[in-house]
N, CA, C and O atoms as a GROMACS GRO file, in nm:
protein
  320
    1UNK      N    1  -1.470  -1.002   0.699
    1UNK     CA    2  -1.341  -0.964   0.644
    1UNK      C    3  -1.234  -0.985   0.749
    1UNK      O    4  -1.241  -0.923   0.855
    2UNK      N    5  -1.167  -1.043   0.733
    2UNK     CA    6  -1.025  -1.080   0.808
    2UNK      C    7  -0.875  -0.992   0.765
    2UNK      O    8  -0.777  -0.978   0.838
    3UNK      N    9  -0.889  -0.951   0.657
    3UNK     CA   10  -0.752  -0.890   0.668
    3UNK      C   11  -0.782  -0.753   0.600
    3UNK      O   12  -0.868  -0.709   0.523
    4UNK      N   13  -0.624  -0.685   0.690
    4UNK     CA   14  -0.653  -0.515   0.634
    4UNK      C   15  -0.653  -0.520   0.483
    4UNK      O   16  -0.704  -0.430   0.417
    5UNK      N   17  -0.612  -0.600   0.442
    5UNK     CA   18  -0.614  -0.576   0.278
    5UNK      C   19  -0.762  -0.597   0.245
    5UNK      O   20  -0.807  -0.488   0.209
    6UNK      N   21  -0.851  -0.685   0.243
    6UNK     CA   22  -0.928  -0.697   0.224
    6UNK      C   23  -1.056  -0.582   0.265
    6UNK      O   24  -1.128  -0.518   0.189
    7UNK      N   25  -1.054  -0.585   0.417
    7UNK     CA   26  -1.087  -0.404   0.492
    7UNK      C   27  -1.066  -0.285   0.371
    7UNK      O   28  -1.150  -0.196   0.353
    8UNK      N   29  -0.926  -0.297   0.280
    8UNK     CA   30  -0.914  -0.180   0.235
    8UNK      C   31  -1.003  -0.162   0.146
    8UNK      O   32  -1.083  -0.068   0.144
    9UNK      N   33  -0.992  -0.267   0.051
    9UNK     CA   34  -1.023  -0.351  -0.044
    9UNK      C   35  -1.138  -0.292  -0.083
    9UNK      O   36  -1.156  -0.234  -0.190
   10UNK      N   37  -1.257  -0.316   0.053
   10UNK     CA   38  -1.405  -0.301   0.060
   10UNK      C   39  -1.407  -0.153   0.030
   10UNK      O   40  -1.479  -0.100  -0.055
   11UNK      N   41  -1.331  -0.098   0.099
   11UNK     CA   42  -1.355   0.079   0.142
   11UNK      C   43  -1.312   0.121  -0.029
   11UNK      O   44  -1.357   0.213  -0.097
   12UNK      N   45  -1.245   0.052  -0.054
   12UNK     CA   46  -1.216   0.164  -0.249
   12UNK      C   47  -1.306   0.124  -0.338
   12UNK      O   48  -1.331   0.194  -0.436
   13UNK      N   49  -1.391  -0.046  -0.306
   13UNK     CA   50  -1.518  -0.037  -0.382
   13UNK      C   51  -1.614   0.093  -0.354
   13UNK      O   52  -1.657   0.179  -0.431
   14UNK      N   53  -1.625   0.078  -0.257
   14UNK     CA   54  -1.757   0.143  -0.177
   14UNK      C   55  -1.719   0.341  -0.211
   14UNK      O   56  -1.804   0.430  -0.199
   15UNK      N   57  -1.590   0.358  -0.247
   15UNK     CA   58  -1.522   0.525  -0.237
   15UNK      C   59  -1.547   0.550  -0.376
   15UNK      O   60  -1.572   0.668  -0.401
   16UNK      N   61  -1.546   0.461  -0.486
   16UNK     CA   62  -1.546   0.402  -0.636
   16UNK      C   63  -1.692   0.486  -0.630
   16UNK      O   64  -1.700   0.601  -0.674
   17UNK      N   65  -1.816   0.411  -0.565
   17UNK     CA   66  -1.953   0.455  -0.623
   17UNK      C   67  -2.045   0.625  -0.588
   17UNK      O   68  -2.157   0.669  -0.615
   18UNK      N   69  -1.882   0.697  -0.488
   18UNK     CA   70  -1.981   0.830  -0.399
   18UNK      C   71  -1.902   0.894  -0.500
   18UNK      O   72  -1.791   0.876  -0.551
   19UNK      N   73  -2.009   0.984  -0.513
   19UNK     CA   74  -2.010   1.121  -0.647
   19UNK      C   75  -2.014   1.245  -0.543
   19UNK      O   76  -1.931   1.334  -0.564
   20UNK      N   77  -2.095   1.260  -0.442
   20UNK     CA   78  -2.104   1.379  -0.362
   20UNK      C   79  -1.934   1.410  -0.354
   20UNK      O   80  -1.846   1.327  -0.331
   21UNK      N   81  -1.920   1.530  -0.375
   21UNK     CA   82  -1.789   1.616  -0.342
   21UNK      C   83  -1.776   1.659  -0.206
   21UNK      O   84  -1.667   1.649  -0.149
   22UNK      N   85  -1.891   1.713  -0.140
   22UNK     CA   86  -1.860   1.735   0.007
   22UNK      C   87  -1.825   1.565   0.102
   22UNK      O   88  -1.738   1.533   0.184
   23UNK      N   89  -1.909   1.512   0.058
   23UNK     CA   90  -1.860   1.358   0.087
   23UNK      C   91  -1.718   1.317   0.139
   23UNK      O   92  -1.659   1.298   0.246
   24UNK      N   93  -1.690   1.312  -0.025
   24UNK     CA   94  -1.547   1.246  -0.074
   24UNK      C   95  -1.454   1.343   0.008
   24UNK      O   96  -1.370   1.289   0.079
   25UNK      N   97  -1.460   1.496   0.007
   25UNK     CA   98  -1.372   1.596   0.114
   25UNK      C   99  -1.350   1.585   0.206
   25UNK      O  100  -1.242   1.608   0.261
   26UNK      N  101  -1.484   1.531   0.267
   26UNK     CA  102  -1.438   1.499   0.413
   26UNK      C  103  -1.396   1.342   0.422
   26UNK      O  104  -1.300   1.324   0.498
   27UNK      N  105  -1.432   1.260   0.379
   27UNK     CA  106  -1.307   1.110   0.374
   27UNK      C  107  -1.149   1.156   0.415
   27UNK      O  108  -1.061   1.141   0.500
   28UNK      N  109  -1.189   1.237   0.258
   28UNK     CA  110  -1.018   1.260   0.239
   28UNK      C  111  -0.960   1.345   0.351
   28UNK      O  112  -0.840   1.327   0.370
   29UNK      N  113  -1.020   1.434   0.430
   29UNK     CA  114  -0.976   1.471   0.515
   29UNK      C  115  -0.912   1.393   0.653
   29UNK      O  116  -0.811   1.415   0.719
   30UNK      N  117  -1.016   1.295   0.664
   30UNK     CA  118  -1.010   1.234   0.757
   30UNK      C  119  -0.901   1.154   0.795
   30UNK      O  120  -0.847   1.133   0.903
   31UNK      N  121  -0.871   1.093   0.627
   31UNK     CA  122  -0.753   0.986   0.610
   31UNK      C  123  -0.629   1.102   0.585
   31UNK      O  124  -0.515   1.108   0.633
   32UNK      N  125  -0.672   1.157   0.528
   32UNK     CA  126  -0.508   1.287   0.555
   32UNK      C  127  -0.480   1.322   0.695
   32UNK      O  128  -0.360   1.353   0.689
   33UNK      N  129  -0.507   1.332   0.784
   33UNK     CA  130  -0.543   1.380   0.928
   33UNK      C  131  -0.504   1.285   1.001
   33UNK      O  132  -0.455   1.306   1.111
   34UNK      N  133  -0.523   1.152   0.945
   34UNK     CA  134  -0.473   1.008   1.001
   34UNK      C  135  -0.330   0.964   0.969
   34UNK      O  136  -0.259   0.929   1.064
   35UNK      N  137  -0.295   0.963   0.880
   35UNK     CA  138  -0.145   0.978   0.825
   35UNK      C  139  -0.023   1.074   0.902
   35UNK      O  140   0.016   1.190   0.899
   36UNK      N  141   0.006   0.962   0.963
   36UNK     CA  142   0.140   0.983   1.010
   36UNK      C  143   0.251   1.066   0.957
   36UNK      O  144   0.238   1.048   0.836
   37UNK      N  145   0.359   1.152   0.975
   37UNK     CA  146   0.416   1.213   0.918
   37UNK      C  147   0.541   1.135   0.865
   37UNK      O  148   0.628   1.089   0.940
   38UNK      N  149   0.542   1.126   0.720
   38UNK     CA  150   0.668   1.046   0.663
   38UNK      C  151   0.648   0.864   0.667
   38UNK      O  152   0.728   0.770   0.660
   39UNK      N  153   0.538   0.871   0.679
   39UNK     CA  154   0.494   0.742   0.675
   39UNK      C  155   0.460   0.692   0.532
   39UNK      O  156   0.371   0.733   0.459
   40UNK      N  157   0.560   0.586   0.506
   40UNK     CA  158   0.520   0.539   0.361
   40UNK      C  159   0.398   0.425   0.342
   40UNK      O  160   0.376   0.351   0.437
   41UNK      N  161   0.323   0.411   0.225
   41UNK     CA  162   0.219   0.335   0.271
   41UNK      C  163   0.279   0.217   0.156
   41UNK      O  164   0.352   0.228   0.058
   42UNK      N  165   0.216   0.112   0.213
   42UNK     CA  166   0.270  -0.017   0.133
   42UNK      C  167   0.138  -0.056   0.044
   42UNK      O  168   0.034  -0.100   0.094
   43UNK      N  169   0.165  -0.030  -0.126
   43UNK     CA  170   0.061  -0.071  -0.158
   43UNK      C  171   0.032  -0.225  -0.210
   43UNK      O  172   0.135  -0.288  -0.235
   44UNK      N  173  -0.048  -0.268  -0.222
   44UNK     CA  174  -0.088  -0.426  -0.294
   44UNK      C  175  -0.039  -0.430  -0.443
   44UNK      O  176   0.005  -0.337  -0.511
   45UNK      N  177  -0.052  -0.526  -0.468
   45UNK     CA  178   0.002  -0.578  -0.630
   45UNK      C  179  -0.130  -0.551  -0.712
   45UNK      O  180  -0.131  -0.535  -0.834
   46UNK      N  181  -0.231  -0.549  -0.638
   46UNK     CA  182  -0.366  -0.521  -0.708
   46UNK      C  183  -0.370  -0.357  -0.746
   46UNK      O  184  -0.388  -0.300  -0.854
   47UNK      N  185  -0.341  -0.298  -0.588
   47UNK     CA  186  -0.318  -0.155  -0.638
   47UNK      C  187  -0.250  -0.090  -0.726
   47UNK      O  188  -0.294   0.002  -0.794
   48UNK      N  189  -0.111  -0.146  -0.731
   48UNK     CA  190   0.005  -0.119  -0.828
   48UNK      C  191  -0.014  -0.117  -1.026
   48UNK      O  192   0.024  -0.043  -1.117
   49UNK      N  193  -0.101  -0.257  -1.014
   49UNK     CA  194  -0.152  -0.266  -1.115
   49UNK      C  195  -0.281  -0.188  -1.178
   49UNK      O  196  -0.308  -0.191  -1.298
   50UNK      N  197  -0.360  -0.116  -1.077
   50UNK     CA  198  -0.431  -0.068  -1.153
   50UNK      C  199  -0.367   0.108  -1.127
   50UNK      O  200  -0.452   0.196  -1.133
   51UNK      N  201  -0.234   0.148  -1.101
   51UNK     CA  202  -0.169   0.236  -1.086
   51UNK      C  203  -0.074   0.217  -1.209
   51UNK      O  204   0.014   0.302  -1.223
   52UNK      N  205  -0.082   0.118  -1.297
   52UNK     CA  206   0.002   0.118  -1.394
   52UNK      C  207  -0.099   0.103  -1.516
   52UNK      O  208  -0.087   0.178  -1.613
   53UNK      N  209  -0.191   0.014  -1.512
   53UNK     CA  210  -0.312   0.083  -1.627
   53UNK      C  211  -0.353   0.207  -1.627
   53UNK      O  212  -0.438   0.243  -1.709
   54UNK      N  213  -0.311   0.276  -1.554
   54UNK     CA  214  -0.404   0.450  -1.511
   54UNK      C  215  -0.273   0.519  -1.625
   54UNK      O  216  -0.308   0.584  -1.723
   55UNK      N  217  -0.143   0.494  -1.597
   55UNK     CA  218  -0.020   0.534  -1.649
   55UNK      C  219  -0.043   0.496  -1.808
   55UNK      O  220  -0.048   0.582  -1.896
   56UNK      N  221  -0.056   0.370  -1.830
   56UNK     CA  222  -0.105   0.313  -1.977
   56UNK      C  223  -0.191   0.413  -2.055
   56UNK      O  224  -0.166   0.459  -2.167
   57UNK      N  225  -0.282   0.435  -1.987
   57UNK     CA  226  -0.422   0.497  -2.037
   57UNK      C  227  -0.409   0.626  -2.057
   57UNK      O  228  -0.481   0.679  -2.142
   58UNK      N  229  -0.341   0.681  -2.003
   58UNK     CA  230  -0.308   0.815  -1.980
   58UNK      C  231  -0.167   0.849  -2.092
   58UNK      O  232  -0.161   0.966  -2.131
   59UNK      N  233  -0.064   0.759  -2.140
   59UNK     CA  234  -0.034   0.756  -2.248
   59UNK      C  235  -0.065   0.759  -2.355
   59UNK      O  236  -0.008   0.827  -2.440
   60UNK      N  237  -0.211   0.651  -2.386
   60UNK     CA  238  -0.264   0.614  -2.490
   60UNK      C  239  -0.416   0.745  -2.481
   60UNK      O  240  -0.531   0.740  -2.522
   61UNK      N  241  -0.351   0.832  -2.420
   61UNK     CA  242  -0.508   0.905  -2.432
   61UNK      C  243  -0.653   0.837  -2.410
   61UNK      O  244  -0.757   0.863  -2.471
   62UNK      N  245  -0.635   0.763  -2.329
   62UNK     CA  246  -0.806   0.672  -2.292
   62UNK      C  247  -0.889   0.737  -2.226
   62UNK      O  248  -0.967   0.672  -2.157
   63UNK      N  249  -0.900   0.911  -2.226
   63UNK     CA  250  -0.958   0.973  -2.091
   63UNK      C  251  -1.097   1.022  -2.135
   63UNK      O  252  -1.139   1.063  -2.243
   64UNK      N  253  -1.161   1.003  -1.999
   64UNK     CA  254  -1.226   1.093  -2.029
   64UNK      C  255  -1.337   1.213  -1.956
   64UNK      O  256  -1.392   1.161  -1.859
   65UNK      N  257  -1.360   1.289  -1.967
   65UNK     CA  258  -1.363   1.423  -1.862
   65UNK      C  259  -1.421   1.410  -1.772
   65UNK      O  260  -1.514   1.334  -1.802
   66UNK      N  261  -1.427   1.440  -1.665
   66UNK     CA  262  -1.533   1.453  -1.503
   66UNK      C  263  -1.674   1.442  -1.604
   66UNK      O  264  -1.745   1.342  -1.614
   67UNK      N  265  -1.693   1.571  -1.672
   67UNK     CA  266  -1.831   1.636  -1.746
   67UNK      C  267  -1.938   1.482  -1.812
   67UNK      O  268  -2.051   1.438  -1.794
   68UNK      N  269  -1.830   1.449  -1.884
   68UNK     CA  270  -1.874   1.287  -1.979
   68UNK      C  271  -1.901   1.201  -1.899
   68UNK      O  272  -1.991   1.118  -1.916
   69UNK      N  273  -1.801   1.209  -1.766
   69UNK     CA  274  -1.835   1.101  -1.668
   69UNK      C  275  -1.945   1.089  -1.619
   69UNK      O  276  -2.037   1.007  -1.626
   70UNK      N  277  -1.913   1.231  -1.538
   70UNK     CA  278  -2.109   1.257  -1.455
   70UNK      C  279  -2.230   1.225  -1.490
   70UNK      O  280  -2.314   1.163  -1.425
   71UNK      N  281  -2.238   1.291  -1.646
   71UNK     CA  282  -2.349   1.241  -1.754
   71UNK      C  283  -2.316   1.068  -1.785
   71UNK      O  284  -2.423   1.008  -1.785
   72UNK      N  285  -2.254   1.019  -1.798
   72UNK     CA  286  -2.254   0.897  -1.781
   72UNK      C  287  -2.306   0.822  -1.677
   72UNK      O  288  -2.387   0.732  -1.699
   73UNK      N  289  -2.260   0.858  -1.540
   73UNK     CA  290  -2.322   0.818  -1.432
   73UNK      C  291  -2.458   0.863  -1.443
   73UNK      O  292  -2.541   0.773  -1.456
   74UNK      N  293  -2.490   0.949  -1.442
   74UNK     CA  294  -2.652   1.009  -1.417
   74UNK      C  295  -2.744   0.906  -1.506
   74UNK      O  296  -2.856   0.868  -1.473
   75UNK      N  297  -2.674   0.869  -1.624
   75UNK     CA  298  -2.765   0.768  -1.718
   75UNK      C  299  -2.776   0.634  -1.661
   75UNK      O  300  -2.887   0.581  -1.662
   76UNK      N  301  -2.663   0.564  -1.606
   76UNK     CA  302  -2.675   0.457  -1.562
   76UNK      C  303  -2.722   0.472  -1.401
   76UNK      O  304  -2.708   0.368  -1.337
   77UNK      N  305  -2.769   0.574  -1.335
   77UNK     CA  306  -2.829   0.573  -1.236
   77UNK      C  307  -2.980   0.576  -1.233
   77UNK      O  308  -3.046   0.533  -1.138
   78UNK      N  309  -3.041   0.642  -1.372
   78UNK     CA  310  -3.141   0.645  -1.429
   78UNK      C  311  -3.199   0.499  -1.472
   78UNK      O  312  -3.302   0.455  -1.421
   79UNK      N  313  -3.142   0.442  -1.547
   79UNK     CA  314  -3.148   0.346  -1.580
   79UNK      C  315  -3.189   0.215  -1.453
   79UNK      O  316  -3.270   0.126  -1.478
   80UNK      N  317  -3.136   0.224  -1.353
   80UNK     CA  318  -3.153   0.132  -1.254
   80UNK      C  319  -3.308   0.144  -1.186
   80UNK      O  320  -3.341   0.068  -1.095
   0.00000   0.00000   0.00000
């Protein structure tokens, strides 16, 4: 990987597949803790866009609960 975009890129696939909550807490800690104060972050056109399907979906009611999710995941983890 050559560029930070791409670097990032990898890290939101890879943040996409962890379900652990103590996990994901401490990430998020880490990168909150890292963040500069008043520092704006510049996002990608990739990001933006799937920051505007989230907005779409969330209009059109496309949701659906942590609960449905989990059980969703658990099946297709089963499955493998």
């Amino acid at each position: 990987m050559n560029s930070a975009e791409e670097i990032r890129n990898s890290i939101i696939d890879q943040l996409l597949t962890i379900s652990n909550k103590e996990y994901l807490k401490a990430i998020f800690e880490i990168i909150n803790n890292s963040k500069k104060e008043g520092e704006k972050i510049q996002l990608s056109d990739a990001q933006i866009a799937m920051l505007n399907m989230s907005e779409e979906d969330i209009k059109k009611n496309r949701l659906i609960s942590q609960e449905d999710l989990d059980e969703s995941d658990l099946k297709w983890l089963e499955s493998q």
